[in-house]
N, C-alpha and C positions, 0 to 999 in steps of 0.2 A: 380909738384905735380899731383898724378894718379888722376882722378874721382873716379875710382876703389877705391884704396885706402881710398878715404876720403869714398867712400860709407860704404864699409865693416866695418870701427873707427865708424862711427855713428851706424852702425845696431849692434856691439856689447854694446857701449852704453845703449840705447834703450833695449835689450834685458837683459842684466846685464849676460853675458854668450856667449863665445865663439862656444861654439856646436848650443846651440839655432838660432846664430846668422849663421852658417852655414849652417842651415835647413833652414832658410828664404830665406836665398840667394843663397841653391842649388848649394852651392861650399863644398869643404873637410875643417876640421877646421886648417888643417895644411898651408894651402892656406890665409887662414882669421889670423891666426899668424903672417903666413912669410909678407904678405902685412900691418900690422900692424905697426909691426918693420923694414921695409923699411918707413912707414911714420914718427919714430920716431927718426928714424938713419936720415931723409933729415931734421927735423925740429934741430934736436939737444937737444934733450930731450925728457925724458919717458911723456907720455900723458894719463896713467892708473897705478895705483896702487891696488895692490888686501890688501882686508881688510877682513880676514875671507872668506866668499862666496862671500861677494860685492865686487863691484870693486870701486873705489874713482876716480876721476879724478883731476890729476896734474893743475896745474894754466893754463899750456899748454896746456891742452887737457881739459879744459871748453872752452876756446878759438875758441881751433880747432873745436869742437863738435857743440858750436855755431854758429859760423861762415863755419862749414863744412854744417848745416845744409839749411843752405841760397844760398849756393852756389849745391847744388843739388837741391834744388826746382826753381833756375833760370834756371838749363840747365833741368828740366822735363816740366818746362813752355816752354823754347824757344823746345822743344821737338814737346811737344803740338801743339803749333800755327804753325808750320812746316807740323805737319800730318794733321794739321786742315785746310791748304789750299785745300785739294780736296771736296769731297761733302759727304751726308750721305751715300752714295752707298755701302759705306765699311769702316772699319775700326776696332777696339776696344775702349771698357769702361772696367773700371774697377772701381768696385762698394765696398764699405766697410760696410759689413754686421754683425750688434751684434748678439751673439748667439741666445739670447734669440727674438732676431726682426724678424729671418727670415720668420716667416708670412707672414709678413705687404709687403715684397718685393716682396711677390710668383704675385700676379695679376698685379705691373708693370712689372716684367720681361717677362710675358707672351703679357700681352701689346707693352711691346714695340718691343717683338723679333716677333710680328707680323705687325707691321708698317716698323721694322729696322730690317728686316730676315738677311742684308750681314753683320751685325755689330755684334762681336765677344763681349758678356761679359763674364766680368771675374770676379771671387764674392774675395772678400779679408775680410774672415773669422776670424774674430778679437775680442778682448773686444771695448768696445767705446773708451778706453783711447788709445788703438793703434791707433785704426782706426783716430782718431783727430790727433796724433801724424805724422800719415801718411798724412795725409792733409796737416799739415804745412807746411811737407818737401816737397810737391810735389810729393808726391809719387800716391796721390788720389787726383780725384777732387770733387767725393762725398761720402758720408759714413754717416751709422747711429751714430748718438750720443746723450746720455745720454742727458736727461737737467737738471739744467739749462746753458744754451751755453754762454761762454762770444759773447754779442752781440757788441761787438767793432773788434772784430777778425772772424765771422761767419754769413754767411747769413743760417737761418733756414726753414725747410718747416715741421709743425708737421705731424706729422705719428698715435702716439699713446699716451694717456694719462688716467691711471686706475689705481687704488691702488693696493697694496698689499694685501696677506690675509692669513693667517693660514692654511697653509697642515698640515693636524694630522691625523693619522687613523681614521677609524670608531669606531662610540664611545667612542670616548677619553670622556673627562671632559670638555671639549666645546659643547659638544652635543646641550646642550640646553640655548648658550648664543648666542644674536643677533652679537654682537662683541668683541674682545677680546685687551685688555688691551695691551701695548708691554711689560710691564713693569711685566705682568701676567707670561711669558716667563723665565724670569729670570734665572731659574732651569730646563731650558729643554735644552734635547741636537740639536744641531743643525746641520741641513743637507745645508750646505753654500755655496755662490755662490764664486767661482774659484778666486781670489787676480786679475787676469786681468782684471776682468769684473768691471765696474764704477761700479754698483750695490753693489758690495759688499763691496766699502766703504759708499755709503749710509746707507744703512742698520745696518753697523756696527756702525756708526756715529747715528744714531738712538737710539739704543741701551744703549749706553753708554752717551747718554742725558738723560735716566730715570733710569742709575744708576746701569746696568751691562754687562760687556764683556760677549758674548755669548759663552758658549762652545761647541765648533765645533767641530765632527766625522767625518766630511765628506765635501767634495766642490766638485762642479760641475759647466760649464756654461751652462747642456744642464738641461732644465725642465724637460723633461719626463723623467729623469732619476732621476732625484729628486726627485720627487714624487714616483718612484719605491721603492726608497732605505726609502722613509716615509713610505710605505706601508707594508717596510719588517720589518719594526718595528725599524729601526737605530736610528731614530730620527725624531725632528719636521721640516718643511720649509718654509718660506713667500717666494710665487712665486706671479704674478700678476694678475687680477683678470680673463682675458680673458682666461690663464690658467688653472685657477681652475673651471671656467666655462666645460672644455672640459674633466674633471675627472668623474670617477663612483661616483652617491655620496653614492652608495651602500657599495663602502669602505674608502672612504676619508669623513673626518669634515672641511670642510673650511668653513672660519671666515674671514670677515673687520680687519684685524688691524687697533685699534684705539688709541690716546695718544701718542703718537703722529700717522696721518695715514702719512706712508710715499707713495709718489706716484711713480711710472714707467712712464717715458716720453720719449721718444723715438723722434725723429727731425730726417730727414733729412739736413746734413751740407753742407755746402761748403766756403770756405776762402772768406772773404766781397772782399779783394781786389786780388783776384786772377783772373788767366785766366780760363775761359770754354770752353770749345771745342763746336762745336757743336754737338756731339754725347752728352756733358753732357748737354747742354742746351735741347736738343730731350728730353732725360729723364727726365728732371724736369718739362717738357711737359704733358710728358704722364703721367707722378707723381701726379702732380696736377687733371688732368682730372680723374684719379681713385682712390686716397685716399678718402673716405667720408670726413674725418678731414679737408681737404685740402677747402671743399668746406661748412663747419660750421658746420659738425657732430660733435658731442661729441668724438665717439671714431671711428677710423679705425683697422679691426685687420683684417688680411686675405680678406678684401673687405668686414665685415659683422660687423655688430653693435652688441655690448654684447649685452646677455639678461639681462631683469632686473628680 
């Protein structure tokens, strides 16, 4: 049984789509078919069934998925500890960054790519639930993630921790309330965060605690385009507060959501019982030494404390 193989079965998994999963992995989708069905022609049984757009998997193919998933994070581990015999001199990391985090990363990365100038990073541009998913398999050995972290599976480092709050245009009907109700929402349209992004089952999990599905025009994972597409008048958005800190408020109303307040936490992960390289172990170095949070600030964003 190929490595190949089991890799490409797992990344279509994971991606719920064969194209998607081609783009990841930088091969043709006809290549990620034909090795598909070579893995299910050597096992002796289909290990994917399409159901509508999703895809189902066979009793065979939770199996293989499971167990393919274990056996790639053993050979990215013994990978690791192989590259990890030389010294910091050189090498690469590769780093799993959520859309909405990349801030919080800009002053370690410049940090560290001036203590560690010969060491290659490489950012893996993700929702948090990838980025975790990527961790399991060995794919990453740090990456931002959503909290709360199951603490039995992850060692964490916080990053960031602030509420949410109401983009509205200027002038809305919030104007002149200190904060706003979730449940106040109910009837507005909604400028949503992207299905990959953990945030956007939060927030909808929110929602539907005080008693309605929000109706969504629009998803995005990137903030400043959110707040665009509130400005053009599409719709309302809860972005985090460090965000709406950095808005005109000459055209934007933002508000605390309150009733529930939901919060944005942001952690630095890594697998409790996994391997680190020393290039990962440098970075949680210099991680530490330059998050405020890291050292009993309230909040870290970009190396700077919100204002109040």
């Amino acid at each position: 049984m190929e490595l190949r193989a089991l890799r490409y079965f797992v990344e279509v998994v994971r991606q719920q789509s064969f194209t998607a999963a081609a783009d990841r992995l930088f091969v043709t989708q006809p290549t990620i078919s034909k090795m598909v069905k070579a893995l299910e022609d050597e096992i002796g049984s289909p290990l994917l069934l399409r159901d509508g757009r999703q895809m189902v998997l066979t009793d065979a193919g939770r199996i293989v998925f499971q167990r393919g998933q274990d056996v790639l994070a053993a050979q990215a581990q013994l990978q690791s500890e192989l590259n990890d015999l030389g010294t910091l001199g050189r090498g690469e990391l590769t780093i799993g960054i959520p859309p909405l985090g990349g801030s919080l990363f800009t002053p370690i990365i410049a940090a560290y790519k001036q203590r560690y100038p010969n060491i290659e990073l490489k950012l893996f541009e993700q929702g948090a639930r990838m980025i975790e998913a990527a961790l399991m398999s060995g794919e990453l050995e740090l990456g931002g993630l959503l909290e709360p972290v199951d603490p039995g599976t992850f060692e964490r480092l916080p990053m960031v921790r602030a509420p949410l709050w109401l983009v509205a245009p200027r002038e809305s009907r919030w104007e002149d309330d200190a904060a706003v109700p979730l449940a106040d929402l109910a009837r507005e349209s909604f400028v949503f965060y992207a299905e990959s992004l953990a945030l956007h089952d939060a927030v909808l999990d929110a929602c539907r605690q005080v008693g309605f599905t929000p109706s969504i025009v629009s998803r995005s994972g990137h903030w400043d385009f959110m707040a665009a597409l509130v400005h053009a008048g599409v719709g309302i958005a809860l972005l985090p507060e460090p965000y709406c800190r950095r808005l005109d408020a000459r055209q934007f109303t933002c508000r605390p959501i309150v009733e529930p307040e939901i919060t944005w936490a942001i952690a630095l992960g890594w697998l409790k019982k996994g391997y680190l390289s020393h290039a990962a172990r440098a970075w949680l170095d210099v991680a530490r030494a330059t998050l405020p949070i890291a050292s009993g600030d309230d909040l870290a964003f970009g190396g700077l404390r919100a204002r109040e």
